[in-house]
VEXDREN-2710 file (C-alpha; in Angstrom, 1 decimal):
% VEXDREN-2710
k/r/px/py/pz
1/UNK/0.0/0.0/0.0
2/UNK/1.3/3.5/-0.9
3/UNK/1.5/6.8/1.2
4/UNK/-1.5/8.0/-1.0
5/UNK/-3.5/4.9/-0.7
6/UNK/-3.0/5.2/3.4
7/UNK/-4.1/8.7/3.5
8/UNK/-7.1/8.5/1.2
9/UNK/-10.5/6.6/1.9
10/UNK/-12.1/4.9/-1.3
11/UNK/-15.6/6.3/-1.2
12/UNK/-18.3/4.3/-3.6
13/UNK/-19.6/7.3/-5.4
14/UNK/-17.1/9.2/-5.8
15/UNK/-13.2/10.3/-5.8
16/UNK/-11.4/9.5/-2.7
17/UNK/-11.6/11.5/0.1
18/UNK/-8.6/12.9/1.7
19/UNK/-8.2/12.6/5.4
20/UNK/-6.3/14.9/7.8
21/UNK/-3.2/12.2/8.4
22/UNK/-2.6/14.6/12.0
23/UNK/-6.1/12.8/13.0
24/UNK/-5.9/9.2/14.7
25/UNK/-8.2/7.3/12.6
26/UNK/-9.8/3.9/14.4
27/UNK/-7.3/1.0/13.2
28/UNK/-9.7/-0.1/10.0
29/UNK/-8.9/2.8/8.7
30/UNK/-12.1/4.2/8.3
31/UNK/-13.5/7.9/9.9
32/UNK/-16.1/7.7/12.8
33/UNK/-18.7/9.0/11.8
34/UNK/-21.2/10.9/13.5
35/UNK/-24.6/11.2/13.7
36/UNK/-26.0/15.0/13.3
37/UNK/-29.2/15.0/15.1
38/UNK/-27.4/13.3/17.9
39/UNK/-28.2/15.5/21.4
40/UNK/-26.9/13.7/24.0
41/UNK/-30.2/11.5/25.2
42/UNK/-28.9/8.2/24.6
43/UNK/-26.2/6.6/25.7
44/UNK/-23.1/6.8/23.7
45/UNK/-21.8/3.9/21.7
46/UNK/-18.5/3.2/22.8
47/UNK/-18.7/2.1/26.6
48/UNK/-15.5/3.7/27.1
49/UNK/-16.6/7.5/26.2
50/UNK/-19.9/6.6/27.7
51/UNK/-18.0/6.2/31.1
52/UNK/-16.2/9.6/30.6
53/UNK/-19.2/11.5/30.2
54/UNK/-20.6/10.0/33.2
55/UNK/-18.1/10.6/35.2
56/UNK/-17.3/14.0/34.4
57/UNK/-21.4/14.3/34.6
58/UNK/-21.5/13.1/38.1
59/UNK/-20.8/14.8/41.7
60/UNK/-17.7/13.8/43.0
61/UNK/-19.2/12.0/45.7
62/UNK/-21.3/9.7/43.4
63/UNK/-18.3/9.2/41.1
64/UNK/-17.4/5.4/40.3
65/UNK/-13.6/6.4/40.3
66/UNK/-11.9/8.5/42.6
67/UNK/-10.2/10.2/39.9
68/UNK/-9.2/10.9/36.0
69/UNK/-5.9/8.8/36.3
70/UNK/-7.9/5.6/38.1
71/UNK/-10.6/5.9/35.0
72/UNK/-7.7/6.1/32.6
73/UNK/-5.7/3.6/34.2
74/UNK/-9.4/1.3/34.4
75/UNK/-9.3/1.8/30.5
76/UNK/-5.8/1.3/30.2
77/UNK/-5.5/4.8/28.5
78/UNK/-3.4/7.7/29.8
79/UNK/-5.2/10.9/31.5
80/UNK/-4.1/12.9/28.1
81/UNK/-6.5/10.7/26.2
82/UNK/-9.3/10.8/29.0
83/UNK/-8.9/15.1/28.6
84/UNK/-9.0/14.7/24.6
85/UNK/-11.8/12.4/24.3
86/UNK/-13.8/14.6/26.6
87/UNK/-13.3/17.0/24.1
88/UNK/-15.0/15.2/22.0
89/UNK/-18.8/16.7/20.5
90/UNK/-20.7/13.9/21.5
91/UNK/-19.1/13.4/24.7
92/UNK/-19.9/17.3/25.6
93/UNK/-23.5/17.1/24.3
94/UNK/-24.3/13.8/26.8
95/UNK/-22.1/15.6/29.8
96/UNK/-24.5/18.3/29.3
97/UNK/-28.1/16.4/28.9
98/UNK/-26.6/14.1/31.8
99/UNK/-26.0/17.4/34.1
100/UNK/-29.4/19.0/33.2
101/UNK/-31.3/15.5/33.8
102/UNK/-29.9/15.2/36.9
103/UNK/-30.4/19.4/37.8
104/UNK/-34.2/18.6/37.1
105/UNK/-34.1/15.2/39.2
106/UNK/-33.0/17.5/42.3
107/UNK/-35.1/20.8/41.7
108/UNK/-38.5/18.3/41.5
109/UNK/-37.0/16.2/44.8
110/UNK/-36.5/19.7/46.0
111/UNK/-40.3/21.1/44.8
112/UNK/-41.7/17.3/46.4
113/UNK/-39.9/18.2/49.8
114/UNK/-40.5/22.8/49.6
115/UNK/-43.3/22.8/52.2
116/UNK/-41.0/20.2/54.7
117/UNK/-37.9/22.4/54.5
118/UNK/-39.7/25.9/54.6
119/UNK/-41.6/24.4/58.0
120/UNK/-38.0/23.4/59.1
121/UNK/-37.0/26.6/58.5
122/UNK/-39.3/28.2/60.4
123/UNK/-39.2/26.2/63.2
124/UNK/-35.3/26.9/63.7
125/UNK/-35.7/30.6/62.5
126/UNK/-38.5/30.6/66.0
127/UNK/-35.7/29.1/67.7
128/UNK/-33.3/31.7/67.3
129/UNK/-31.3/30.8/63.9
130/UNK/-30.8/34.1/61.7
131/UNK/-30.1/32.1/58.5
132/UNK/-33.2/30.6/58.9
133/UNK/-34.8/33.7/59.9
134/UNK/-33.3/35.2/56.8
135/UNK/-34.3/32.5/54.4
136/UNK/-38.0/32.7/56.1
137/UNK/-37.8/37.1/55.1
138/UNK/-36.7/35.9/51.7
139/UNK/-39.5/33.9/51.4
140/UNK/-42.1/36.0/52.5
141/UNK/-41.6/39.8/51.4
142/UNK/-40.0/38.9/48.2
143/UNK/-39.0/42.2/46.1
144/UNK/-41.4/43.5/43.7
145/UNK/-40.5/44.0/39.9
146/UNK/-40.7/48.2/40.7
147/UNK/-38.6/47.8/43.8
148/UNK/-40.8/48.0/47.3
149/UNK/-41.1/44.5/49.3
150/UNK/-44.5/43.0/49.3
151/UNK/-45.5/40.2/51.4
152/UNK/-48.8/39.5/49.0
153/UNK/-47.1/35.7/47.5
154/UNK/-46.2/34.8/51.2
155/UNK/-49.8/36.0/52.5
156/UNK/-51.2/33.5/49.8
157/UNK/-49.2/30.7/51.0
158/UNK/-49.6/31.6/54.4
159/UNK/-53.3/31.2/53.8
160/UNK/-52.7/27.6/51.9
161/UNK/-50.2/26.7/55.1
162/UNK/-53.2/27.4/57.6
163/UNK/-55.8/25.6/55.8
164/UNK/-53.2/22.3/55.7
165/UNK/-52.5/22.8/59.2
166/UNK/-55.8/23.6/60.2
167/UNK/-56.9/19.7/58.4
168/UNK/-53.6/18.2/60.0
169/UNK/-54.7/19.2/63.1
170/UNK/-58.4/17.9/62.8
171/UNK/-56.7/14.4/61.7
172/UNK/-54.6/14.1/64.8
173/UNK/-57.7/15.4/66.6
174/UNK/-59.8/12.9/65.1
175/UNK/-57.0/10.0/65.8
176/UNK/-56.6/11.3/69.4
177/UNK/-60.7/10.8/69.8
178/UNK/-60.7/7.8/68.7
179/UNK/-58.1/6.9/70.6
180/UNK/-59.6/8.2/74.0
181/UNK/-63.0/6.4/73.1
182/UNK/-61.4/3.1/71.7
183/UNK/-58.5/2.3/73.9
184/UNK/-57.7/-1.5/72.6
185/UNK/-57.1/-0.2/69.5
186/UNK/-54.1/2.3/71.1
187/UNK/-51.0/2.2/68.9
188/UNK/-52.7/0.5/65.9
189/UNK/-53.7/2.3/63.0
190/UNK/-57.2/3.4/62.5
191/UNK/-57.8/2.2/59.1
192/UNK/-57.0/-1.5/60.8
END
């Protein structure tokens, strides 16, 4: 095989194509090609860059390795070639969706648990805690787009706070009734 054969890929339709020799090319020979509506939803085909994008995706803590030279040495690569193949388009596009998915997976854990942490809050603000007092302000005389504080959001959940209390509080009245009135059935659930 020639120098000119090695740096030119036969194409079926037409001329050969010339390839950039400074580019590692996979050992067939051939160009990876890449997919152009590809945005970073599936996994990856090669395992290997699949594992990079994860990891660089992933909070330290949750990492599989404990760092970029135990990945590289897991692959049997050198941290160079971790750092150039997660310069790699696809690799970037999945890091990204992988971050966002996982950005949206704690802000709706987050939404799930808001009325739980804003009661904590309060509770320890009562107590004395001027964090908490300060995150409890924040909350409920929020700035208003022409400057001036307004407490009119908080007053609205305020209201919705009372009314769920004010139902918790008939529940646990109700259990404690029934409770007073049925005492074999202390300790057991009143659906039993």
């Amino acid at each position: 095989m020639s120098r000119n054969d090695r740096n030119s890929i036969e194409s079926h339709s037409a001329a050969p194509i010339e390839v950039n020799s400074s580019q590692p090319q996979p050992p067939d020979g051939h160009e990876r090609v890449r997919r152009t509506d590809y945005f970073g939803a599936e996994p990856l085909d090669d395992p290997a860059y699949e594992t990079i994008a994860q990891f660089f995706a992933a909070p330290r803590q949750f990492r599989q390795f404990k760092s970029v030279g135990a990945l590289a040495e897991h692959f049997g690569l050198s941290r160079m070639t971790i750092y150039r193949r997660l310069e790699d388009v696809d690799v970037i596009l999945r890091i990204k969706w992988l971050v966002r998915k996982s950005m949206l997976s704690g802000d709706l854990i987050a939404c799930l648990e808001w009325h739980g942490i804003v009661e904590a809050q309060v509770r320890a603000a009562l107590a004395g805690d001027l964090r908490a007092a300060m995150f409890c302000e924040g909350r409920a005389w929020r700035q208003s787009s022409i400057g001036d504080t307004s407490p009119e959001p908080a007053i609205a959940g305020v209201h919705a706070i009372s009314i769920w209390q004010e139902k918790a509080n008939e529940t646990a009245q109700a259990e404690e009734k029934a409770a007073k009135e049925n005492p074999e059935t202390e300790g057991k659930n009143p659906s039993e």
